[in-house]
VOGU-3710 file (C-alpha; in Angstrom, 3 decimals, decimal comma):
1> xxxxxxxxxx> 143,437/232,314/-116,878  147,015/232,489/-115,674  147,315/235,692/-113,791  150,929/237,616/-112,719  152,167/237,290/-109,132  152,199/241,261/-109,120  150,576/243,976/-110,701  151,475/247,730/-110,726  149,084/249,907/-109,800  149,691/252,610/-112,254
11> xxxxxxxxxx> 149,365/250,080/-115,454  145,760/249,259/-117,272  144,068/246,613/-115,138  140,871/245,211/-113,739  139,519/244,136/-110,609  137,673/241,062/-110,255  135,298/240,808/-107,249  134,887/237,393/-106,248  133,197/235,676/-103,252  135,615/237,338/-100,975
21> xxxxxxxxxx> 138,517/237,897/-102,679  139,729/240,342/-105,723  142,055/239,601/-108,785  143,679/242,372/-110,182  143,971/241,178/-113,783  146,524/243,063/-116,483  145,840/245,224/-119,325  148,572/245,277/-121,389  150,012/243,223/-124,079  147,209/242,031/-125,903
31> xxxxxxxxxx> 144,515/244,170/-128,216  141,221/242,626/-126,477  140,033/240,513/-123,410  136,777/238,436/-123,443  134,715/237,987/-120,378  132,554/235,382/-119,965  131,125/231,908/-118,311  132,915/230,164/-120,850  136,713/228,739/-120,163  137,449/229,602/-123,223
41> xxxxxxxxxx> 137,429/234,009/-122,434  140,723/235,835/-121,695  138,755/236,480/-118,500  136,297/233,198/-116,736  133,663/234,149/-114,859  132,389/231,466/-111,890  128,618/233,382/-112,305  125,657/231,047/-113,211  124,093/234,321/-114,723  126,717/235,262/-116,786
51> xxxxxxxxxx> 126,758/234,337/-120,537  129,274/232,196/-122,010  130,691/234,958/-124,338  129,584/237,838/-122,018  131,386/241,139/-122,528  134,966/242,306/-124,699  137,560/244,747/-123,470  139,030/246,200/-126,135  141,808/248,830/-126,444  141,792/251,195/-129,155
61> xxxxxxxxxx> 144,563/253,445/-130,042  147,317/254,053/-127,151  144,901/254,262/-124,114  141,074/254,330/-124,935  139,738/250,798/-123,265  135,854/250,322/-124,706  133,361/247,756/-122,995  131,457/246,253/-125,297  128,517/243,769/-124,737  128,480/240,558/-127,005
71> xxxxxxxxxx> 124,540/239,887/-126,777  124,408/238,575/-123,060  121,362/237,723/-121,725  121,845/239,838/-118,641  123,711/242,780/-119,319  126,938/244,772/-119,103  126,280/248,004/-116,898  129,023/250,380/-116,692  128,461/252,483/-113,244  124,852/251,071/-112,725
81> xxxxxxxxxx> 123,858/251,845/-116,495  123,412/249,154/-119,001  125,834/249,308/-121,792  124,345/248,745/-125,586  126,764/250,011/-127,522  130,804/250,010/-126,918  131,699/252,609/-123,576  134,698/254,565/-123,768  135,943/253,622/-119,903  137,536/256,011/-117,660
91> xxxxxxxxxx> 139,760/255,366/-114,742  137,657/254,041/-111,287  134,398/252,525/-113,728  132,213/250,095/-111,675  131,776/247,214/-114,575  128,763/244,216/-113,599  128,139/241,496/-115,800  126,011/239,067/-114,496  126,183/239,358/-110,594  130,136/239,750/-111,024
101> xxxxxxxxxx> 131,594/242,816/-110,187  134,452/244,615/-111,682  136,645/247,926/-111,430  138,394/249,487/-114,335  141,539/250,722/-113,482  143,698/253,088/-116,238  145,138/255,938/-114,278  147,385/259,021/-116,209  151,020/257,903/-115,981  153,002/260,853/-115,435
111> xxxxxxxxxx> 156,834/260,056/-115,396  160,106/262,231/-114,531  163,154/260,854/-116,128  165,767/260,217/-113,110  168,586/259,173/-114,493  170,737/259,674/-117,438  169,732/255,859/-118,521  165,766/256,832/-118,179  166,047/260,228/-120,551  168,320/257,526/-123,211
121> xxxxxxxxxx> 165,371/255,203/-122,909  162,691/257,282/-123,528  164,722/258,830/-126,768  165,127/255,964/-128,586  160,876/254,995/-127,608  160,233/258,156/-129,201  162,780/257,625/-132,397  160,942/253,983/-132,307  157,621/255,323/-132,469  158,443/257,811/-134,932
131> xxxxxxxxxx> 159,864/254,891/-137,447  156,388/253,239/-137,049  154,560/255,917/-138,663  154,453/256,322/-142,292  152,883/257,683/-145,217  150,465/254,369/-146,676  147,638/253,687/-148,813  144,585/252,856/-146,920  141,049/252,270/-147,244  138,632/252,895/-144,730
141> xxxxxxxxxx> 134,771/251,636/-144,480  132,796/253,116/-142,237  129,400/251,163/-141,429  126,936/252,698/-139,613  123,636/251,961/-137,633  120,625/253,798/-139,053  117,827/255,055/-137,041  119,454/253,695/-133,855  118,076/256,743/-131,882  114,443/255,393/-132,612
151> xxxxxxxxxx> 115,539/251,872/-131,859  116,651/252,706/-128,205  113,349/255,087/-127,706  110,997/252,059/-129,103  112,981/249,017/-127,796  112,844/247,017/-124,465  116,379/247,727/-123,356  117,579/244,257/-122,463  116,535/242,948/-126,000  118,213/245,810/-127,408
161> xxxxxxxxxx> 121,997/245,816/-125,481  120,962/241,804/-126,930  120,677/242,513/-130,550  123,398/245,503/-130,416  125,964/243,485/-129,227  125,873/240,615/-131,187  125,965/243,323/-134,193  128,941/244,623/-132,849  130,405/240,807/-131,928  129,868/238,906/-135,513
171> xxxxxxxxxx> 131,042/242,403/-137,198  134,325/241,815/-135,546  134,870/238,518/-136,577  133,656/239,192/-140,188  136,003/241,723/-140,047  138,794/239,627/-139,152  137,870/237,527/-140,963  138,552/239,478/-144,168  141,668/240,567/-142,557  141,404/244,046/-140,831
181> xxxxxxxxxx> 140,318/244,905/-137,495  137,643/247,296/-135,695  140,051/250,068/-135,655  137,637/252,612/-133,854  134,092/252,498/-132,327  131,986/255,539/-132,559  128,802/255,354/-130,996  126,605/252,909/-132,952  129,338/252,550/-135,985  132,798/250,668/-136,582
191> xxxxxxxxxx> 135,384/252,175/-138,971  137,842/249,629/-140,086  141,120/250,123/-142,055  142,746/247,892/-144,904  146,449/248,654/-145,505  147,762/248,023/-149,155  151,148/246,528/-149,451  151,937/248,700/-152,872  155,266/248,804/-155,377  157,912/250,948/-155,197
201> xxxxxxxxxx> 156,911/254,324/-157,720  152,769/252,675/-157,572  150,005/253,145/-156,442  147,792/250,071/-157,546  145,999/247,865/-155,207  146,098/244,816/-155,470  142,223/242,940/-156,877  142,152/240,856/-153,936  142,739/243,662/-151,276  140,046/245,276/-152,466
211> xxxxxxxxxx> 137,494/242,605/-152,870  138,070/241,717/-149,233  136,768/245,496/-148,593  133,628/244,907/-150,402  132,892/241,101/-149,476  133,777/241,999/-145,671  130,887/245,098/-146,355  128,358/242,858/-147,939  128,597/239,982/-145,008  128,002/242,905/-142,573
221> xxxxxxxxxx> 124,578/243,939/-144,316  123,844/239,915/-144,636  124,111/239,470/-141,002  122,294/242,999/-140,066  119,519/241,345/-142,280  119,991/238,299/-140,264  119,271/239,524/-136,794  115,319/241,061/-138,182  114,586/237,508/-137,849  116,341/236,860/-134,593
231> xxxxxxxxxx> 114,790/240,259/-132,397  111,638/241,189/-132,050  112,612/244,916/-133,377  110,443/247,351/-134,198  111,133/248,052/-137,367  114,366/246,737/-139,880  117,474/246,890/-138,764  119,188/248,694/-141,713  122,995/249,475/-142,031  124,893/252,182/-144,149
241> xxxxxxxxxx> 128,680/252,497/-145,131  131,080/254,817/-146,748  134,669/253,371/-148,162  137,741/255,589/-149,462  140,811/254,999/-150,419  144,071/257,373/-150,291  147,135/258,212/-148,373  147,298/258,425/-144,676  149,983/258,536/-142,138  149,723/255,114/-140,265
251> xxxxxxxxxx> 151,337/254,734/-136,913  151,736/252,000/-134,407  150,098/253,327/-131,333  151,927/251,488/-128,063  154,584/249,272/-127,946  156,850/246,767/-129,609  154,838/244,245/-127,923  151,270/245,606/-128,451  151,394/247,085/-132,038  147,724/249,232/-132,433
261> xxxxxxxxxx> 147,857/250,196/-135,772  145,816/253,259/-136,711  145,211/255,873/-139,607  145,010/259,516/-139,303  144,329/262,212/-142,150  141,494/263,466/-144,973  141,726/259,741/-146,008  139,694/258,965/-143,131  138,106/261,781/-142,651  136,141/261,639/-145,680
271> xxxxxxxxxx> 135,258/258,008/-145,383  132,835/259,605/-142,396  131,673/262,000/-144,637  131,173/259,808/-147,478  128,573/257,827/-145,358  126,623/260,539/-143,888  126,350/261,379/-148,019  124,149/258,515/-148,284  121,304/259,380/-146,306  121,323/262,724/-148,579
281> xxxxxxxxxx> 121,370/259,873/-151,993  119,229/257,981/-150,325  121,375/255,390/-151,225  123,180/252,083/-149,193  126,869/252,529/-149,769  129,108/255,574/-151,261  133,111/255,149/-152,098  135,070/257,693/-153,170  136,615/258,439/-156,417  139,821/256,663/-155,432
291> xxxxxxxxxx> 138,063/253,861/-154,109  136,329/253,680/-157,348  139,612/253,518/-159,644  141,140/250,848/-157,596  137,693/248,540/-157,534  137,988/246,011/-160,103  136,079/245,873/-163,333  134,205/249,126/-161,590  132,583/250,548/-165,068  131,884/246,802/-166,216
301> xxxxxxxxxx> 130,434/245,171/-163,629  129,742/247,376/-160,598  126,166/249,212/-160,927  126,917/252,522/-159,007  125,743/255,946/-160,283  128,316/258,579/-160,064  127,230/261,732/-157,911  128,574/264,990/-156,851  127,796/265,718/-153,250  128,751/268,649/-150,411
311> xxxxxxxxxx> 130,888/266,858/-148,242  130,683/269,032/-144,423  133,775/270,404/-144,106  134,844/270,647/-147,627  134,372/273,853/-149,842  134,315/272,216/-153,306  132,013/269,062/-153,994  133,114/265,716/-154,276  132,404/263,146/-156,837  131,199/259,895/-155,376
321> xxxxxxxxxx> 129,878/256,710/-156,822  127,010/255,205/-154,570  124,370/252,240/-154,821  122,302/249,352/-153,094  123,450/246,524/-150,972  121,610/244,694/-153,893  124,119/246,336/-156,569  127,099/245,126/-154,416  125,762/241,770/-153,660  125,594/241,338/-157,874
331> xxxxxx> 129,229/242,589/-158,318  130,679/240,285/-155,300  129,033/237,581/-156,867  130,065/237,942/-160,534  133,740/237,679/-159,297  133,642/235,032/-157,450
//
């Protein structure tokens, strides 16, 4: 871990309490820092009861640092509380894992231009950042945790923060994987963004972009199913997702150096809605009508029903096409 000589004090940092001595340790230029026994983190930690992939900083957006546990043994507290699903930190949080102690430090940057040269700079960051942002086609999945209320009022809470976090670990490297990235945590769910490189004058997405949507979705339920038989939980751990496809402004969110990409609009919007739908089908998985026209072979080989649902928020209903992990699991497999 090679650390700067110097570190300002009003840039994203940590402080790392050690023996007798502190490391401040920068924020910036990266999109995540692991913490952990292992020499192979962003961040090693000399603590016997620290696990070797303990925690994950993670920036989302322009300024939103989460802590997220990746199954340790011991714990990630945040202020004395134990952290089982990713923390939205604020400026001054007291971070443990293990017996190490940390401080998160993100104060508001407040700046007066001084100079004629300053005011220049910060027009052409703002003509910069408005060149980054443009119209795309996206699609969104949104997976979600069912029932994870119950879990954390019937659960031991160290086996829980155990089995939550490794959900939220190997769901970022399937992710990955399939090339996107956890664009936003929200509680006990990830949304996660595919952008589609499309022709001039068309809007078709290419078969392989959207088969990494689906296969990335299907590996997520696999390995949901995978921890029942790794936790003593109390009942099954069950997952649910909704996936849409449309146009949404996308914007690089920080610098030149530390792109964020992000999506904002109805796009994404009614991805959320779309899997809050399927507790109402009672079904696994719902995509939009978009989403549906741009699947492959959809009417051939996928098995969903088509539905009209009240979307909250919308004042006309919406036709979506939902199933079973077990339909999507048979269409992955036919075209592969």
């Amino acid at each position: 871990m090679s650390q700067p000589a110097t570190i300002s004090a009003d840039k994203p940092h940590i402080v790392l309490h050690e023996a007798e001595s502190a490391v401040s340790i920068s924020l910036m230029n990266a999109y995540s820092w692991t913490l952990g026994r292992g020499s192979e983190n962003d961040v090693p930690l000399a603590d016997k009861c620290a696990s070797r992939n303990h925690a994950m900083l993670q920036l989302v957006g322009e300024s939103s640092y989460f802590l997220i546990d990746l199954g340790s043994r011991n714990g990630s507290f945040v202020n004395g509380r134990r952290v089982t699903i990713p923390v939205n930190l604020k400026n001054g949080d007291r971070i443990t894992l293990g017996e190490t102690n940390l401080e998160f430090h993100c104060p508001e940057i407040t700046t007066t231009p001084e100079t004629e040269s300053t005011q220049n700079d910060e027009k052409t960051d703002a003509i910069a950042t408005a060149m980054l942002h443009r119209r795309q086609l996206i699609t969104v999945l949104v997976v979600d945790i069912r029932d994870f209320t119950k879990l954390t009022q019937q659960m031991d809470e160290q086996i829980l923060s155990e089995a939550i976090g490794t959900w939220f670990r190997r769901a970022g490297q399937i992710i990955d994987r399939h090339g996107s990235w956890v664009d936003k945590y929200i509680g006990d769910a990830v949304m996660t963004v595919w952008i589609h490189e499309t022709e001039k004058n068309s809007d078709t997405v290419a078969t392989q972009d959207m088969l990494k949507v689906y296969r990335a979705l299907y590996e997520l339920y696999e390995m949901s199913n995978d921890l029942n038989h790794e936790f003593d939980l109390p009942f099954q751990l069950r997952v649910g997702a909704g996936i849409n496809t449309g146009y949404a402004m996308v914007g690089q969110m920080g610098t030149s150096q530390h792109p964020d990409y992000t999506a904002l609009g109805d796009t994404v919007n009614a991805a959320f809605r779309l899997e809050s739908s399927t507790k109402q089908l009672g079904m696994d998985v719902a995509i939009g009508s978009a989403t549906y026209s741009h699947t492959p072979y959809a009417a051939v080989l996928l098995p969903f029903k088509q539905y009209s649902v009240d979307l909250k928020g919308y004042s006309a209903p919406t036709v979506t096409y939902a199933g079973t992990f077990s339909d999507l699991g048979l269409y992955t497999q036919k075209l592969d």
